[in-house]
N, C-alpha and C positions, 0 to 999 in steps of 0.2 A: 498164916500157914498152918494147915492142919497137923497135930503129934503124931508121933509113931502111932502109937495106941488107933487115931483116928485111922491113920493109911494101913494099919493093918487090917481092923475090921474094912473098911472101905474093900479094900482088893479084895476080900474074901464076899462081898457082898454077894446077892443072887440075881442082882438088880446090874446087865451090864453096862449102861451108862456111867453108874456111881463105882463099878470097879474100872473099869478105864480110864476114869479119873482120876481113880489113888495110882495107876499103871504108870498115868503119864507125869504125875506129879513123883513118885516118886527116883524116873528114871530122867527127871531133871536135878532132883538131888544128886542121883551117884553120878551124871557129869557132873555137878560143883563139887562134891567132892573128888573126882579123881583131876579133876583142873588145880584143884588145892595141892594133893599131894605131887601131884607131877611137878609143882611150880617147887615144893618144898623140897623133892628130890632132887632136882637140875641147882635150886642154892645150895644143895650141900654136896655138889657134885659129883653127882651120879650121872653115868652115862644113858644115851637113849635105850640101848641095848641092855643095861642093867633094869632099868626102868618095865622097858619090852617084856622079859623074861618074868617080873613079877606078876605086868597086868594080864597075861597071854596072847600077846599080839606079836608081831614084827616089829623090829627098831624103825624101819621105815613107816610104818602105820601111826606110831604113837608122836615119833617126829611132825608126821604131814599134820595130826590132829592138834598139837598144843605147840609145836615151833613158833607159828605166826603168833599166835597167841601170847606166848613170854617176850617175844619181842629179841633182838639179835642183843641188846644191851643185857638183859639177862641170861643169854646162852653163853653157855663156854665154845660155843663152836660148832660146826657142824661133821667135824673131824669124823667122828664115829658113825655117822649113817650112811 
C-alpha cells in the first residue's frame, strides 16, 4: 500500500491516470475507515442517528450502508431508524 506522503504527491500529480489512482485508493481507505469507526460506534452504543449527524448523512442512509454489514448480532436494534 502506497504512504500518505506517496497518495498525496500522487493526487496532485499532472499525470491523470497516476492521480486517479491515488483518488481511488484513497477513497477506499476512508470506507475502511468509516466501516471501523461506525462498527466502534454502534459497540459503544451509539445510535444510527447519532452516528448520522456526525458523518452528515441520514440515519437511514448510514443504517442501509453498514447495517448488513455488522450483522444483526452486533446491532442493538433497529429501533432508531
Amino acid at each position: 500500500m502506497a504512504t500518505r506522503d506517496d497518495l498525496i504527491s500522487d493526487g496532485t500529480s499532472r499525470d491523470p491516470a497516476v492521480g486517479l489512482r491515488a483518488v481511488a485508493a484513497l477513497r477506499r481507505l476512508v470506507e475502511q475507515l468509516e466501516d471501523l469507526q461506525v462498527e466502534n460506534a454502534r459497540r459503544l452504543g451509539w445510535s444510527w442517528a447519532e452516528i448520522a449527524a456526525v458523518v452528515g448523512v441520514s440515519k437511514q442512509a448510514v443504517h442501509k450502508k453498514h447495517a448488513g454489514r455488522l450483522g444483526r448480532s452486533k446491532d442493538r436494534g433497529d429501533s432508531d431508524v
